[in-house]
C-alpha positions as CSV (number, residue, x, y, z in Angstrom):
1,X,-6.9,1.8,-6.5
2,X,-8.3,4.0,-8.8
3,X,-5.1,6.0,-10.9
4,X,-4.8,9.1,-13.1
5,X,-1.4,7.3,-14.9
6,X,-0.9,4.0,-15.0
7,X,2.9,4.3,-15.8
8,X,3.5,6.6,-12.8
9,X,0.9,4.7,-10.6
10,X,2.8,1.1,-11.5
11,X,6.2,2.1,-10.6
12,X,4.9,3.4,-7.5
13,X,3.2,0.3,-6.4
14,X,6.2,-1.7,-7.3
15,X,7.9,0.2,-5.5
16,X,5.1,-0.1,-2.6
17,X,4.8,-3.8,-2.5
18,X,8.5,-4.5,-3.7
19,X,7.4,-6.7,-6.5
20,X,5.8,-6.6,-10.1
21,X,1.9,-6.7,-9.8
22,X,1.0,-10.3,-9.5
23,X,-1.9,-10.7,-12.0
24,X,-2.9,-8.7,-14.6
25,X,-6.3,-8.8,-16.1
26,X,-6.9,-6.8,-18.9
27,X,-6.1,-3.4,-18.2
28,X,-5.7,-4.2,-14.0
29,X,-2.7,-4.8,-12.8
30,X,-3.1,-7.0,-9.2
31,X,-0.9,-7.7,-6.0
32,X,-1.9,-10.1,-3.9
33,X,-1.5,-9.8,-0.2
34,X,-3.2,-12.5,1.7
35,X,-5.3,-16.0,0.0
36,X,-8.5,-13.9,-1.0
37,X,-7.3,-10.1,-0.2
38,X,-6.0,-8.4,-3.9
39,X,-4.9,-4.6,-4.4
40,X,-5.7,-3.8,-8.2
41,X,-4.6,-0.8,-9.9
42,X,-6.6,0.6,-12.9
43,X,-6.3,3.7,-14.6
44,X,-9.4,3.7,-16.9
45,X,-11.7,6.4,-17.9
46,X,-14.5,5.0,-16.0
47,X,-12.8,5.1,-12.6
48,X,-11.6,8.5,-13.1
49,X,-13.9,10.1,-10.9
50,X,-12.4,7.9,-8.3
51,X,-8.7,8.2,-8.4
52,X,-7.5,9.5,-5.1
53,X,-10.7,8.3,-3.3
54,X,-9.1,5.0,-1.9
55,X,-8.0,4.6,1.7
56,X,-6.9,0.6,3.2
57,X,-5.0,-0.5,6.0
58,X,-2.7,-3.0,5.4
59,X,-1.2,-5.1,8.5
60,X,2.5,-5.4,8.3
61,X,5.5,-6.7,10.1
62,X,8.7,-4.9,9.9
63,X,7.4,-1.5,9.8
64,X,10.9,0.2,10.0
65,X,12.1,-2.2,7.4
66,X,9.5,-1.2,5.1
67,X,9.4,2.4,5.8
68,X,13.4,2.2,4.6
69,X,12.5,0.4,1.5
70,X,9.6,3.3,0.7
71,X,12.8,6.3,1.5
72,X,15.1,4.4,-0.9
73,X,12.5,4.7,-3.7
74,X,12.0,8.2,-2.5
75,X,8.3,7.6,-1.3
76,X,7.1,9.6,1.6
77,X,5.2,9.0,4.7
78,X,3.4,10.7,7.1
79,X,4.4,10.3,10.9
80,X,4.5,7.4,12.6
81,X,2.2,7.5,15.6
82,X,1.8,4.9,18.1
83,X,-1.7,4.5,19.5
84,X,-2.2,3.2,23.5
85,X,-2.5,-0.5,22.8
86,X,1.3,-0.1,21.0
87,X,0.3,-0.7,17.5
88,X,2.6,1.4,15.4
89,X,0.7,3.0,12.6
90,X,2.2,5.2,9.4
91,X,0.0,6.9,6.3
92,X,1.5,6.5,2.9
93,X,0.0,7.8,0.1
94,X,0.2,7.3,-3.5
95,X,0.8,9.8,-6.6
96,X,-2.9,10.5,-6.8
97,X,-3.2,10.9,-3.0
98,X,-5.0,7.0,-2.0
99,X,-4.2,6.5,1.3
100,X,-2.3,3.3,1.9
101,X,-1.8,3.0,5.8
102,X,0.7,0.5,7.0
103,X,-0.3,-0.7,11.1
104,X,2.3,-3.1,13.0
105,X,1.0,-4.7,16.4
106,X,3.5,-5.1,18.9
107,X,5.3,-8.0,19.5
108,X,2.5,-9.6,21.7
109,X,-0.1,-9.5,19.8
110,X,1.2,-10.7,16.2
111,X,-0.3,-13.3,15.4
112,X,-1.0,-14.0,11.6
113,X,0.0,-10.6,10.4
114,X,1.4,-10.7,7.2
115,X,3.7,-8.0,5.4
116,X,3.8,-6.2,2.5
């Protein structure tokens, strides 16, 4: 995810994934989310013409759950909308405007989801 402030972006993502980054590597600051799938936040002059440019899906469990967590830090979403095959699926999007999109299968189909 390329940022515009790192400060700003870092207590946003905290807030996001309700923990510090993981990893950090030089200037990139790195959450990991599954055994070989990393978000990394970096706010350097050569990414700038790509801050705001970023758009993932992230599979979740607990949607509701999460979506509270996100209100109590004051971060907004767009509407949830529920598609035909029941998957449950919210945009989120950061202080520069990445789109981080949160999708929770129904109950059925779960099988190795894993949440943010």
């Amino acid at each position: 995810m390329c940022v515009s402030d790192r400060t700003k972006a870092l207590k946003w993502f905290e807030a996001f994934f309700g923990r510090p980054a993981d990893e950090i590597i030089g200037e990139e600051y790195l959450w990991q989310l599954g055994e070989n799938a990393w978000v990394v936040v970096d706010d350097r002059d050569v990414r700038a013409e790509r801050v705001g440019g970023a758009m993932i899906t992230l599979g979740v469990n607990g949607l509701d759950d999460i979506l509270a967590r996100l209100a109590a830090h004051g971060i907004d979403h767009e509407p949830v909308e529920t598609y035909s095959n029941g998957v449950r699926h919210v945009v989120v999007l950061d202080p520069d405007g990445n789109s981080l999109s949160l999708a929770e299968a129904p109950t059925r189909c779960r099988s190795s989801s894993s949440e943010t």
